[in-house]
C-alpha positions in Angstrom: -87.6 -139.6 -86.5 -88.9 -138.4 -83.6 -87.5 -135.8 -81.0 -87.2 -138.0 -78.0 -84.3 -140.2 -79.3 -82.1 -136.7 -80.6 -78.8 -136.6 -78.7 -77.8 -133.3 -77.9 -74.5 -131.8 -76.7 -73.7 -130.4 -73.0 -73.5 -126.8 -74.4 -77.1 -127.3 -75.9 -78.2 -128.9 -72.5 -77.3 -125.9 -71.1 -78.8 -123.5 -73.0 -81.7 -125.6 -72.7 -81.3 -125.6 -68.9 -80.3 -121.6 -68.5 -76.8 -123.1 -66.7 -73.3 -123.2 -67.7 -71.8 -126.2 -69.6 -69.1 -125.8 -66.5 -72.5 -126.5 -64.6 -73.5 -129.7 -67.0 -70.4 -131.4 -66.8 -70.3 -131.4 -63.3 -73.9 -132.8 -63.0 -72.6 -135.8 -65.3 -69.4 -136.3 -63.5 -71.5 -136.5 -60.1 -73.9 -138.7 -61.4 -77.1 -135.7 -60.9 -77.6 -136.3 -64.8 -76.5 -139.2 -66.6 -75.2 -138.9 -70.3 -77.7 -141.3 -72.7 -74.0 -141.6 -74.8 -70.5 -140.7 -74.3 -68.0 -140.1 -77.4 -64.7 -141.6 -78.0 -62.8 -138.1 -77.4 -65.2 -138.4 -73.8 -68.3 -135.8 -74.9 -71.2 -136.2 -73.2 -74.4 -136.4 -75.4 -77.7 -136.0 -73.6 -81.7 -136.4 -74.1 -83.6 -133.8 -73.3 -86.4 -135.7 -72.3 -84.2 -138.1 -70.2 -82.2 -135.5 -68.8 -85.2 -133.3 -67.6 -86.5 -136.3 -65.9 -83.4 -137.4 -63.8 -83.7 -134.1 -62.4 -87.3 -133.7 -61.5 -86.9 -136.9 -59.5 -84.2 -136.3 -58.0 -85.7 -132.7 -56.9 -88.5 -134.4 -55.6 -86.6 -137.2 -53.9 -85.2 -134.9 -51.9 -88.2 -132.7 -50.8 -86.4 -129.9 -53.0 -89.2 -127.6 -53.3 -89.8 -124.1 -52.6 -90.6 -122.6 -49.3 -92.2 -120.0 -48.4 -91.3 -116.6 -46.9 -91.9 -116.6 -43.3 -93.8 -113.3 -42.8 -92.5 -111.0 -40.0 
């Protein structure tokens, strides 16, 4: 079996991510990620892959990268 098609859970996206599941589930109810399966009981499962993905494109859709300092 190979990694790309293991589901994970929001608190493991998040760890995975360095944000809170608080953070996670607000991403998926916004639409910023999108869950690759939602449970009967309404748990989001995720792909790492996928997941890391929808948010480099969306970061570079939106010019989202960093800037820097003006010097004084």
């Amino acid at each position: 079996m190979s990694n790309v098609s293991v589901l994970i859970t929001t608190a493991e996206l998040a760890a995975e991510l360095r944000v809170s599941v608080k953070t996670v589930r607000e991403w998926a109810r916004s639409g910023r990620v999108t869950p690759a399966a939602v449970t009967p009981g309404g748990q989001y499962r995720f792909r790492l892959d996928d997941v890391l993905k929808q948010l480099e494109v969306r970061r570079a859709s939106q010019g989202d990268h960093p800037r820097p300092r003006d010097e004084d």
